[in-house]
VONULO-276347 format. One line per 10 residues: number of its first residue (from 1); their letters; for each residue x, y, z of C-alpha. Coordinates in steps of 0.2 Angstrom, whole numbers, plus 2048, in hexadecimal, padded with zeros to 3 digits. Layout:
// residues N
NUM = A = X/Y/Z  ...
END
This chain:
// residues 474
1 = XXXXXXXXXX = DC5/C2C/6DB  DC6/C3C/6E3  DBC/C3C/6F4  DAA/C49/6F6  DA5/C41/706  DA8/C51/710  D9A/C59/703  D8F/C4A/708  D82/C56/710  D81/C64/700
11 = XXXXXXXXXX = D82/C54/6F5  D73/C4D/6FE  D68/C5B/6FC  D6C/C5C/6E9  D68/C4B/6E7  D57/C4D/6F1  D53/C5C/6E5  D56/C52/6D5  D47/C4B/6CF  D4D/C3F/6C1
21 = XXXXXXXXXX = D5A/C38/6D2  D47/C37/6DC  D3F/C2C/6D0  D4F/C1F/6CC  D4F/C1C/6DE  D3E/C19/6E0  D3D/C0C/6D5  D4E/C05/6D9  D49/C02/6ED  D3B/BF6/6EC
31 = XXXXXXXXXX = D44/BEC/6DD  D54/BE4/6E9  D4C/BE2/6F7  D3E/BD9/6F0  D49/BCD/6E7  D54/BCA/6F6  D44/BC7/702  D3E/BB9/6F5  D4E/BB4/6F2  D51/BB0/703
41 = XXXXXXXXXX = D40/BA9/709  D43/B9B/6FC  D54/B97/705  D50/B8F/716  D61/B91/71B  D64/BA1/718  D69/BA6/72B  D74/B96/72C  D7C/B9E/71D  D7F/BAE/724
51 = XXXXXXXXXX = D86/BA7/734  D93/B9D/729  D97/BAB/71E  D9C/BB5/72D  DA5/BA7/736  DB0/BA4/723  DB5/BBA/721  DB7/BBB/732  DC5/BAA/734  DCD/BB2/724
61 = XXXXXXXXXX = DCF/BC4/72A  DD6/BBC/73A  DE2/BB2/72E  DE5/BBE/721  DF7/BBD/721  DF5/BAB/71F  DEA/BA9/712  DF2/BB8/706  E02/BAF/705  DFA/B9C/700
71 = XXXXXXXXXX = DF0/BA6/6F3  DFE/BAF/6EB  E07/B9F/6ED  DFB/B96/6E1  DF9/BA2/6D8  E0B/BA4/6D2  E08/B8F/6D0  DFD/B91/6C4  E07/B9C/6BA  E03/BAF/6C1
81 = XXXXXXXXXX = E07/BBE/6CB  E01/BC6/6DC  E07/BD8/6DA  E05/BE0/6EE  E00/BF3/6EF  DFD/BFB/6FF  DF8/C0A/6F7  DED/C11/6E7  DFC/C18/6E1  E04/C07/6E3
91 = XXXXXXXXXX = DF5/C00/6DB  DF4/C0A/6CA  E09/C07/6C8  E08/BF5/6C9  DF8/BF5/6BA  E01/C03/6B0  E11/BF8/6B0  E09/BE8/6AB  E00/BF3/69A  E11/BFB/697
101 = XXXXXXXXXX = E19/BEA/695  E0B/BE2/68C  E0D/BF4/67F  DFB/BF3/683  DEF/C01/679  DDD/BFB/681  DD7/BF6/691  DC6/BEF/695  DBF/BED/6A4  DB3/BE4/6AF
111 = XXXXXXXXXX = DAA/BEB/6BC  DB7/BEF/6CC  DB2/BFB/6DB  DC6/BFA/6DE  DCA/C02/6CF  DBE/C0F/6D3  DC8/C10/6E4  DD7/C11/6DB  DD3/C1E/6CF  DD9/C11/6C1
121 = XXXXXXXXXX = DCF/C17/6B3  DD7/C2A/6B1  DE9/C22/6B4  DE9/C17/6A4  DE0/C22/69C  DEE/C31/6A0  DF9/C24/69B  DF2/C24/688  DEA/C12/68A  DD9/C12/685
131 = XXXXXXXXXX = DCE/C0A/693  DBC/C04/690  DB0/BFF/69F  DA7/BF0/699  D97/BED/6A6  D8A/BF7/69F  D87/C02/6AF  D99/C06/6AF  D9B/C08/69E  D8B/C17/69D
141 = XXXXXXXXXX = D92/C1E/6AD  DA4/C1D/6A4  D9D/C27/697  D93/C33/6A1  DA6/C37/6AA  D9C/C30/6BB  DA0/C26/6C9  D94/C17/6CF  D87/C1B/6D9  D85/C0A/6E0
151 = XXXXXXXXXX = D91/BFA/6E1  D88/BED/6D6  D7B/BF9/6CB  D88/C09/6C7  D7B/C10/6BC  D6B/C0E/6C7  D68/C21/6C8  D64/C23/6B7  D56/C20/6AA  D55/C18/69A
161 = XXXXXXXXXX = D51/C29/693  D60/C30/69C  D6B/C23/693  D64/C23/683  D69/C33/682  D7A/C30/688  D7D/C24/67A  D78/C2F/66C  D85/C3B/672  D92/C30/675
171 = XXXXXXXXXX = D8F/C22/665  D8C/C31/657  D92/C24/648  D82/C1C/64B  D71/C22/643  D6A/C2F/64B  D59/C2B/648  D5A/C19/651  D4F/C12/65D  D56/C13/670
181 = XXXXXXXXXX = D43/C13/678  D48/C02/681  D55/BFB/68C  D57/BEC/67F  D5B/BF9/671  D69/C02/67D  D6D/BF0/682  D73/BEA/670  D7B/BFB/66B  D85/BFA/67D
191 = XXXXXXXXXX = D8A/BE6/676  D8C/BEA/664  D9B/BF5/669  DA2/BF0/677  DA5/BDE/66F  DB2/BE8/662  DBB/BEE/673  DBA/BDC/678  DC3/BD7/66A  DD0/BE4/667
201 = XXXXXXXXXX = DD6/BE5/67B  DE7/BE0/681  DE5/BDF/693  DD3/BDC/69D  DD0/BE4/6AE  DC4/BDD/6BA  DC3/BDB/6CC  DBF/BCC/6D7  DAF/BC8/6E3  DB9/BBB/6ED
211 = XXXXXXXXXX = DCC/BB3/6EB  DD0/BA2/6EF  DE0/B9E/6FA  DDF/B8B/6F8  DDD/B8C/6E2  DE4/B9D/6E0  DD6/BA1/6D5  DCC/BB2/6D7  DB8/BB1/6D3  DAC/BBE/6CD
221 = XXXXXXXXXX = D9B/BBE/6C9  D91/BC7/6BA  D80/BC7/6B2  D86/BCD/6A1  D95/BC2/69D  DA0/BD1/69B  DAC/BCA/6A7  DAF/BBD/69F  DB1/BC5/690  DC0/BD0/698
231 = XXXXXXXXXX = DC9/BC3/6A1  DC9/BB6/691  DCC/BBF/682  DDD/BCC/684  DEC/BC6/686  DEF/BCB/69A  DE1/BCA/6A7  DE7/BD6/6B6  DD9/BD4/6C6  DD8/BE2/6D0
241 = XXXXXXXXXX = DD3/BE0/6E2  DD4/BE1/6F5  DDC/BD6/700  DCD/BD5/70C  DC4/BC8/6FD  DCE/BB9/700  DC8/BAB/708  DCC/B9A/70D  DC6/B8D/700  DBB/B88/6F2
251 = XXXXXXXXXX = DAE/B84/6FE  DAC/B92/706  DAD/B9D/6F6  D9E/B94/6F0  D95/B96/702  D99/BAA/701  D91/BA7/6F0  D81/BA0/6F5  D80/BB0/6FF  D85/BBF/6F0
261 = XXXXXXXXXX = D7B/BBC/6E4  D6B/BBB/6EF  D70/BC9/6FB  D74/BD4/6EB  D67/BD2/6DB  D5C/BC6/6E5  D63/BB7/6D9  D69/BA5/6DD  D79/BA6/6D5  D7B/BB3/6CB
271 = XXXXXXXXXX = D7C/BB2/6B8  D91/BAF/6B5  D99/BAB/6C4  DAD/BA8/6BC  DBC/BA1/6C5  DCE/BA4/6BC  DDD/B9B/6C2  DEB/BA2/6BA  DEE/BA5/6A6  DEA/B98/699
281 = XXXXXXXXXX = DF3/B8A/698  DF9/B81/68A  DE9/B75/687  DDF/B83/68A  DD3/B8B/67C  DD2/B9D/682  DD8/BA5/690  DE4/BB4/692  DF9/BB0/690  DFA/BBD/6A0
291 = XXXXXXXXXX = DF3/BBB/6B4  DF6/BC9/6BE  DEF/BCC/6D0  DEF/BDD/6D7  DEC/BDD/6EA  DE8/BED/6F1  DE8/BF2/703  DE5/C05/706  DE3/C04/717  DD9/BF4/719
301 = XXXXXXXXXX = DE5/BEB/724  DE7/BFA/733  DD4/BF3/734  DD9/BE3/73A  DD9/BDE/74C  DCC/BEE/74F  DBB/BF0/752  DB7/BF5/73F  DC0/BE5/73A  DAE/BDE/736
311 = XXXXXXXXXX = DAD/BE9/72A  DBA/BE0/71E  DAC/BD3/71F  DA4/BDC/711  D9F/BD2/700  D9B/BDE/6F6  D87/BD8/6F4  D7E/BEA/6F6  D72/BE4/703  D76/BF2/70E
321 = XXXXXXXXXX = D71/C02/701  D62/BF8/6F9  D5B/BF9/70C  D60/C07/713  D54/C17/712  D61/C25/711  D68/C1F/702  D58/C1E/6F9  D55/C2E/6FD  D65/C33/6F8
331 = XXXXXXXXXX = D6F/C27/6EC  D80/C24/6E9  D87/C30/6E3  D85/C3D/6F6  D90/C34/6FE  D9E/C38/6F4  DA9/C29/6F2  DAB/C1A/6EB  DA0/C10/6F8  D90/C15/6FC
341 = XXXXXXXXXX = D83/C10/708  D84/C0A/71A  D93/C00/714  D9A/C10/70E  D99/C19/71F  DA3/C0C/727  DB0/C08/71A  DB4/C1A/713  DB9/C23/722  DC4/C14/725
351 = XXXXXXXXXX = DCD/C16/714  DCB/C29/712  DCD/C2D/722  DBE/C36/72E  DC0/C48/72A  DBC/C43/719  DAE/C39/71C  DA8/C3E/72E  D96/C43/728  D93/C30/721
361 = XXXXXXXXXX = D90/C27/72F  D86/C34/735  D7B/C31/727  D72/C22/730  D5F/C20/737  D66/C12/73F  D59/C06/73B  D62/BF9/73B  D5D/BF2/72A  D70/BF1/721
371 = XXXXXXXXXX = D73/BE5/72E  D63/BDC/72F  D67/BD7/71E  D7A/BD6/71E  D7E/BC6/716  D8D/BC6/722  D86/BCD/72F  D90/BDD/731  D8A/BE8/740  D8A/BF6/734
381 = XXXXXXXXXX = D81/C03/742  D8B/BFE/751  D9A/C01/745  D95/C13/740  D93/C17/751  DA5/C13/754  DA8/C20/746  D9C/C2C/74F  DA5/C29/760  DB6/C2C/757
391 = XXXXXXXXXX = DAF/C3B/74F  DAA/C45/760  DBA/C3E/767  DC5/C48/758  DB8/C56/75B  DB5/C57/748  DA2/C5A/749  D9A/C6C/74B  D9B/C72/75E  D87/C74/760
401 = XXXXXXXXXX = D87/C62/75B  D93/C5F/769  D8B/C6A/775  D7A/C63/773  D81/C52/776  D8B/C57/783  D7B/C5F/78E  D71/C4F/78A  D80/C42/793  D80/C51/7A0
411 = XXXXXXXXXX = D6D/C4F/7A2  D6D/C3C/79F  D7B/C3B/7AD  D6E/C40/7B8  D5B/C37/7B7  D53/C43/7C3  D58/C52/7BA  D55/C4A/7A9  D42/C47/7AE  D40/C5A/7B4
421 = XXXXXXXXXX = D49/C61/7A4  D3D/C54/79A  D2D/C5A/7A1  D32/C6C/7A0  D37/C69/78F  D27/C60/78A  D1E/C6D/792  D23/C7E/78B  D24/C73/77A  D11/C6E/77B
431 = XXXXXXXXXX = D0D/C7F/781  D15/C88/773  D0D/C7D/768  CFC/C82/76B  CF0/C7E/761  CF8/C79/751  D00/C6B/759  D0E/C6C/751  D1E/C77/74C  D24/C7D/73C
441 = XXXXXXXXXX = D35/C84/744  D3D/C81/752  D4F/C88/757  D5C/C78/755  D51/C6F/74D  D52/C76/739  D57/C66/732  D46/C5E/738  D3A/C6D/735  D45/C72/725
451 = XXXXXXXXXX = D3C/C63/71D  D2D/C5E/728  D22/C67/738  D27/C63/74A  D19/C5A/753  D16/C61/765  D17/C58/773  D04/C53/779  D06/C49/78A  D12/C44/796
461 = XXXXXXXXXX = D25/C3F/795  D2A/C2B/78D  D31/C2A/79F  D21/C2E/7AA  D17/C23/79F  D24/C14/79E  D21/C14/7B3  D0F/C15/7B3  D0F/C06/7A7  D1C/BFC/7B5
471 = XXXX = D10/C03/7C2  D03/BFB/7BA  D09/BEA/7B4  D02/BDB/7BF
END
């Protein structure tokens, strides 16, 4: 996938103007976080939870070596391949090898944020192979030729109306005149063809939640079955994932598990949750003759041993973009990569680099609510104010922005001067204000007044009423 994250502000402001984007989102924010909040007030242990599940991604990120080697070590036991890519590039030559020599036609996929990292899609289909998403969300946004907007509901920007039409666009050897007025009529047309795919693919894609050092097995989870579907039914399963997913044992995968689902859709478990260990074996019923592993690194491991290592925590649940208020004001689609969200601003400059994405972290109240609710308990604020720091350090911001902040610390160095600037401020300001109370421009100030009035100051500085309030404590 191409990176946009460097249009993230002219991207916002489109997606702010687009009402269809305005009233997805405002549906989508209260349905998440709801489920999540029941969800977890019917788990007592829920912060016990989250204290393990930090403790479990942070002794495997210190082991990481370790743990990659026992995993590919059991994973060739049990009769498969760990193929290593430190690169995208690497990535996509491993998967179009393993379709060459399986003379492979069609490709299904389940859902993988990797392969979106990965470009995958456009480089199979370059290759002449026919590759069919196989998650509902992917598979409209496949067809609409759009990327995800979010990292477990791809296609939550759109209406039904708005995929009713997509279908009878795309599916023009059914009736025209059918009903598509509900999601269980888009539902079974979505099914009814993508089973054929099911049946006629020779290699199925799909990526991995967690992988399991001590079975070599790799996990996903799914509320449609799909995945199952695309790892059981053609002959070679190839999973495509990052190294950062492995963990210790069975144990803790299924600890890790009690955290996903709830974190993500609000659910206990959720609907398929489907361990593989290597291809079918002889007493087996089903299973693919093929197990390929595809690990992929793109920059993942200079992380280790720094202060954004926490953010390999990650487990993929969502928790951080269902809470936070920028991205329901803007969606997925602004930030201009594969990852969006709080957990986008701290992992995309890592992996695309901070020119590129510089204006993510940025895009943060701060609030605090992605990591009040991080099941892993990433300090997602603290870590985009490192990628702030670094990006005043490699003077990339603007220079007035620079400036400004370079006065404040000038002021800030020096209390009694910051109080005298403070009043005078406050006081030209309320002044000026007169008797609207309020400002509709103000110079430096567009991006607030562009979209809201300025309130003018009424009384005396935070500072002058914080030591009357000492004075007059007991």
């Amino acid at each position: 996938m191409i990176p946009a994250s460097h249009a993230f502000k002219e991207r916002a402001r489109a997606a702010m103007a687009d009402p269809d984007l305005t009233r997805a989102l405002t549906k989508f924010k209260t349905g998440f976080p709801l489920k999540r909040a029941q969800a977890v007030a019917a788990l007592p242990e829920f912060e016990a939870l989250r204290d393990e599940g930090k403790r479990i991604k942070d002794h495997a990120l210190a082991h990481l070596d370790l743990y990659l080697e026992r995993f590919e070590a059991k994973v060739t036991a049990a009769g498969g391949q760990v193929h290593w890519a430190r690169t995208p590039a690497e990535a996509r030559a491993a998967i179009l090898s393993i379709c060459r020599a399986a003379g492979a036609r069609m490709v299904t996929k389940g859902k993988s944020m990797v392969s979106e990292e990965v470009g995958l899609n456009a480089a199979l289909e370059e290759a002449g192979l026919e590759v069919v998403e196989t998650d509902l969300g992917e598979y409209i946004i496949q067809i609409r030729k759009e990327a995800p907007s979010h990292i477990i509901a791809p296609a939550l920007h759109l209406s039904k109306e708005q995929v009713a039409e997509d279908f009878r666009r795309v599916h023009t050897h059914l009736d025209p005149a059918r009903s598509l007025s509900e999601p269980s009529d888009l539902l079974t047309e979505a099914r009814v063809l993508l089973r054929e795919k099911f049946l006629a693919a020779d290699v199925g894609i799909t990526g991995a939640n967690f992988l399991i050092a001590e079975t070599g097995s790799t996990v996903i989870v799914t509320n449609e079955g799909n995945g199952d579907l695309t790892q059981s039914l053609p002959r070679v399963h190839v999973v495509l994932t990052s190294i950062e997913k492995v963990v210790p044992t069975l144990e803790d995968a299924s600890t890790l598990l009690r955290l996903l689902a709830r974190s993500a859709t609000g659910q206990e478990l959720s609907t398929y949750t489907t361990f593989s260990t290597g291809p079918r074996r002889p007493d087996d019923l089903d299973g693919p003759e093929q197990f390929h592993v595809v690990l992929l690194d793109n920059g993942r491991s200079a992380l280790l041993g720094t202060e954004m290592q926490e953010a390999l925590r990650c487990i993929r649940c969502g928790a951080c973009m269902n809470h936070c208020p920028v991205y329901h004001a803007v969606g997925g689609h602004a930030y201009g990569w594969v990852y969006p969200g709080p957990i986008g601003a701290v992992i995309d400059p890592a992996l695309i680099g901070l020119e590129e994405a510089r204006h993510l972290p940025n895009a943060s109240t701060f609030c605090g609510r992605c990591e009040s609710v991080c099941p892993v308990r990433i300090p997602l604020p603290r870590l985009m104010r490192l990628w702030r720091e670094k990006e005043a350090a490699a003077r990339l911001s603007p220079g007035p922005q620079r400036w400004g902040l370079g006065l404040w610390a000038f002021l800030a160095r020096r209390p009694g001067l910051y109080r005298l600037t403070t009043r005078l401020g406050m006081g030209l300001l309320g002044t000026m204000g007169g008797r609207r109370g309020r400002f509709r421009y103000l110079p430096l100030a567009g991006g607030w007044t562009g979209a809201r009035d300025f309130p003018a100051p009424t009384g005396r500085t935070f500072q002058d009423l914080y030591r009357e309030s000492q004075r007059a404590r007991p």
